[in-house]
C-alpha positions as CSV (number, residue, x, y, z in Angstrom):
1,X,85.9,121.1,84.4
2,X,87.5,118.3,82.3
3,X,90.4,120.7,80.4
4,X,90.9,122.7,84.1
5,X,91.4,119.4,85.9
6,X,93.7,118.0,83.5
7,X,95.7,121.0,83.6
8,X,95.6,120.8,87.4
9,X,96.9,117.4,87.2
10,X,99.8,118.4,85.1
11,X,101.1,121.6,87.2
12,X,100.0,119.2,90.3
13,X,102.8,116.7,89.2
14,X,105.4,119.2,88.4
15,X,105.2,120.2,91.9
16,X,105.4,116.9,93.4
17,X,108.5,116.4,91.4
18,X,110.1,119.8,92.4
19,X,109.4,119.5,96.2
20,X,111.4,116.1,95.8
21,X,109.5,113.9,98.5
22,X,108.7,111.2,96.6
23,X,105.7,111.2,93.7
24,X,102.5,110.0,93.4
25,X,102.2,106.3,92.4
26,X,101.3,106.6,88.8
27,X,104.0,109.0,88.4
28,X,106.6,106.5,90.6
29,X,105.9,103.9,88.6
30,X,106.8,106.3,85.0
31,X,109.5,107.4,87.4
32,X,111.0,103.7,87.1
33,X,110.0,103.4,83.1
34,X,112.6,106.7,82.7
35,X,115.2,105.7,84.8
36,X,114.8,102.5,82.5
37,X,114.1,103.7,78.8
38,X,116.3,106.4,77.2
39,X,113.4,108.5,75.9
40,X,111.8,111.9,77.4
41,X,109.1,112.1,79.8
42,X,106.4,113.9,77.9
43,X,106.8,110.8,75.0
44,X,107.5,108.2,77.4
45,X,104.0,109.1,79.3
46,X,102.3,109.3,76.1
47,X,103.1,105.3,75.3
48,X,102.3,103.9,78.3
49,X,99.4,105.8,78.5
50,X,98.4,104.7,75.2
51,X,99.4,101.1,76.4
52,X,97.3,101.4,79.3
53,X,94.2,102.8,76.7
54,X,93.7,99.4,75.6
55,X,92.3,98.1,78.9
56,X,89.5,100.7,78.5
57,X,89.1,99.9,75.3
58,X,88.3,96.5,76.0
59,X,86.6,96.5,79.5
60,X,84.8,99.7,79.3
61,X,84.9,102.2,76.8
62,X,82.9,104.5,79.0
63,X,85.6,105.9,80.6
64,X,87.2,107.1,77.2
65,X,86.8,110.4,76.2
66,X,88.1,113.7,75.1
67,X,89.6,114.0,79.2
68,X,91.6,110.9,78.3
69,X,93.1,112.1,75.4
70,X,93.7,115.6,76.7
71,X,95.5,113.6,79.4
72,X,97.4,111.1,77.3
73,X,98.5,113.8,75.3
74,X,99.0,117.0,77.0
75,X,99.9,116.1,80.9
76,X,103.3,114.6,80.5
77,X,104.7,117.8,78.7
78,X,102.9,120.3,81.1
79,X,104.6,118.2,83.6
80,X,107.9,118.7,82.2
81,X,107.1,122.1,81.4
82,X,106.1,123.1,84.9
83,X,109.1,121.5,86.8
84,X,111.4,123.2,84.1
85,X,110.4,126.2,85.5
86,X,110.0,125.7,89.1
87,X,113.5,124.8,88.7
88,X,114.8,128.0,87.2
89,X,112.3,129.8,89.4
90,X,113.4,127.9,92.5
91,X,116.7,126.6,92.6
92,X,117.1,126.1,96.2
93,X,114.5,125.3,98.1
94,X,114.2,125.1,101.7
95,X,112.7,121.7,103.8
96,X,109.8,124.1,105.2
97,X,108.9,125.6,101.5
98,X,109.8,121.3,100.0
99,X,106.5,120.9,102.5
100,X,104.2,123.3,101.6
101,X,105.0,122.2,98.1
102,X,104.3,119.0,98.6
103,X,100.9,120.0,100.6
104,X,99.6,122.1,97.7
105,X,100.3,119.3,95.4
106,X,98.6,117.1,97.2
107,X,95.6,118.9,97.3
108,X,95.1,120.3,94.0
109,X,95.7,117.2,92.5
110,X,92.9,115.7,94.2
111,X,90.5,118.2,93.4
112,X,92.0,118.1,89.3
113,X,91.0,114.6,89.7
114,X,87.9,115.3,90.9
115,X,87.2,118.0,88.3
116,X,87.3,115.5,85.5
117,X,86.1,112.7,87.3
118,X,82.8,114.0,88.0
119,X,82.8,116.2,84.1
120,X,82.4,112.4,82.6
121,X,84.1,113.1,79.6
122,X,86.6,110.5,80.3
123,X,89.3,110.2,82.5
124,X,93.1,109.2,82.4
125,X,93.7,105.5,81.1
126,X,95.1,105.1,85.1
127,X,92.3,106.1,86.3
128,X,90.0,103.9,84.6
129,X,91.9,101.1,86.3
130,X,90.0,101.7,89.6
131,X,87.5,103.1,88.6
132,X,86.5,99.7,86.4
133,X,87.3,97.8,89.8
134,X,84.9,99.6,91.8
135,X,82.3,100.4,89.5
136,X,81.9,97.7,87.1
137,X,82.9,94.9,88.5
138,X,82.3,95.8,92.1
139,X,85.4,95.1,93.6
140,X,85.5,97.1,96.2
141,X,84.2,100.8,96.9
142,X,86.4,102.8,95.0
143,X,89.3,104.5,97.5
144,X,90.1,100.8,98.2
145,X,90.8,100.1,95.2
146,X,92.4,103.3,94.3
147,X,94.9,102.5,97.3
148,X,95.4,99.1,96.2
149,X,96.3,100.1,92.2
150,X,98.4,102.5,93.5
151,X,100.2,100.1,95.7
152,X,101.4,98.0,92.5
153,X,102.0,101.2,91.0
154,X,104.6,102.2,93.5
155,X,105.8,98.5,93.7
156,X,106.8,98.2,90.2
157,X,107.9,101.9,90.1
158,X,111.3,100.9,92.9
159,X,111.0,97.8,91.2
160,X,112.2,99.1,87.5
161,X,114.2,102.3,89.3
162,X,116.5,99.9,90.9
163,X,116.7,97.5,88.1
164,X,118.3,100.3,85.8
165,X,121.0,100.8,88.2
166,X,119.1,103.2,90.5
167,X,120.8,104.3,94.1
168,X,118.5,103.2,97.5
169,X,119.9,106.7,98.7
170,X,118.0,108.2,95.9
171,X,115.1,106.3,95.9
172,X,112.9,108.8,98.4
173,X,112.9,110.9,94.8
174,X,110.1,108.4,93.6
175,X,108.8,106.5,96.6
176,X,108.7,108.6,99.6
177,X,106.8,109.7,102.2
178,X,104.4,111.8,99.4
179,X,104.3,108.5,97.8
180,X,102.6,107.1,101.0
181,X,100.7,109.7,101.7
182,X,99.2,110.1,98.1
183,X,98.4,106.1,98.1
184,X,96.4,106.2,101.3
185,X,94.9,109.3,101.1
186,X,94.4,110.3,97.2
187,X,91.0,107.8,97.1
188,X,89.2,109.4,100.1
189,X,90.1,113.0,98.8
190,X,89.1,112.5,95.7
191,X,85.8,111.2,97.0
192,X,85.3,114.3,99.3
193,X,86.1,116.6,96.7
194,X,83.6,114.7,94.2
195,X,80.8,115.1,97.4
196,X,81.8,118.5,98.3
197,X,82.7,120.6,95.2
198,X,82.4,118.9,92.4
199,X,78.9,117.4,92.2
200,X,77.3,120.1,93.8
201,X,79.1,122.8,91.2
202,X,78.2,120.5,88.0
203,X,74.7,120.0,89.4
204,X,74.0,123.7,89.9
C-alpha cells in the first residue's frame, strides 16, 4: 500500500502538470521554488522536502517512515519522469482530453494518498503538516485543515512564481482552477477513500 501509493502520487502529479490546469497546492508552491531557483525538479523537491522533514522530526516523529523517504526521494523524479513522457506521448492535447486528464489525476491521487495514509509507515513531510494539526494538536478535523495548509501552499506558490519574473497570463499553469478544486476537495476525498477502500482492504 505504502510503495503503490507513493508511486500513484508521483504519476498523479505528472498528469496534473501535463493537462496544464493548474497543480495541486504542494506542487504550486514547488511550482514557485523552480521558477525561482535554477536547479531541477526532482533535486529541488528533494530539499524542501528534507526541509520540511524537520517539523516531523521535532513535533511528531510518528509520521516518519520508510513512505516518507520513498516520497522525499523517489516522487519528484517519477514526476519528471512521467510528464517527460506524456509529453513525447502527447504533444497536443485537446481541452476535452486536458479534462479528463485533470479528472484522473484528481482521483488517483487521492486514493495514492489514502493508500499510504492508512499503511502507517509514514507519509510525505507535507502531509504531516495537517495531519499534526488535526491529530495531535486537535486543530481542527483533518480536511479543514488540509484545505487550509493547502491554501498557504498555493499563496506562497503565485507569491514566489511572480517574484521571479513570472507572467499573470501564465499563472493558471500553477494556480488554476485544478488548484481550487484539489484545495477544497483533496481533504474530504482522501477521507472517503480512507473510509471506503483503504481501511476496509488493510483491515481484511
Amino acid at each position: 500500500m505504502t510503495i503503490s501509493g507513493v508511486l500513484i502520487c508521483g504519476i498523479s502529479v505528472g498528469l496534473f502538470k501535463r493537462a496544464a490546469f493548474g497543480v495541486d497546492p504542494f506542487q504550486s508552491l514547488m511550482s514557485g521554488l523552480d521558477a525561482l531557483i535554477p536547479i531541477s525538479f526532482g533535486t529541488l523537491y528533494v530539499l524542501v522536502n528534507v526541509v520540511l522533514l524537520s517539523f516531523s522530526f521535532f513535533v511528531d516523529r510518528h509520521y516518519i517512515g520508510i513512505a516518507t523517504f520513498i516520497n522525499l526521494f523517489l516522487l519528484g523524479y517519477i514526476t519528471q519522469y512521467v510528464l517527460d513522457f506524456l509529453l513525447r506521448t502527447f504533444p497536443d492535447l485537446s481541452v476535452p482530453e486536458r479534462i479528463l486528464m485533470l479528472a484522473v489525476a484528481i482521483i488517483i491521487m487521492c486514493f495514492g494518498s489514502s493508500l499510504y495514509f492508512v499503511a502507517d509507515l509514514g507519509v510525505s513531510t507535507y502531509d504531516a503538516i495537517a495531519l499534526v494539526m488535526s491529530e495531535k494538536w486537535h486543530v481542527a478535523k483533518f480536511k479543514y485543515c488540509r484545505i487550509a495548509s493547502d491554501f498557504v501552499c498555493v499563496v506562497l506558490g503565485v507569491s514566489l512564481y511572480l517574484l521571479a519574473g513570472g507572467k499573470l497570463s501564465s499563472i493558471m499553469e500553477i494556480a488554476g482552477v485544478a488548484t481550487i478544486i484539489t484545495a477544497f476537495f483533496m481533504g474530504p476525498l482522501i477521507e472517503l477513500f480512507n473510509n471506503k477502500i483503504s481501511r476496509p482492504f488493510l483491515n481484511k
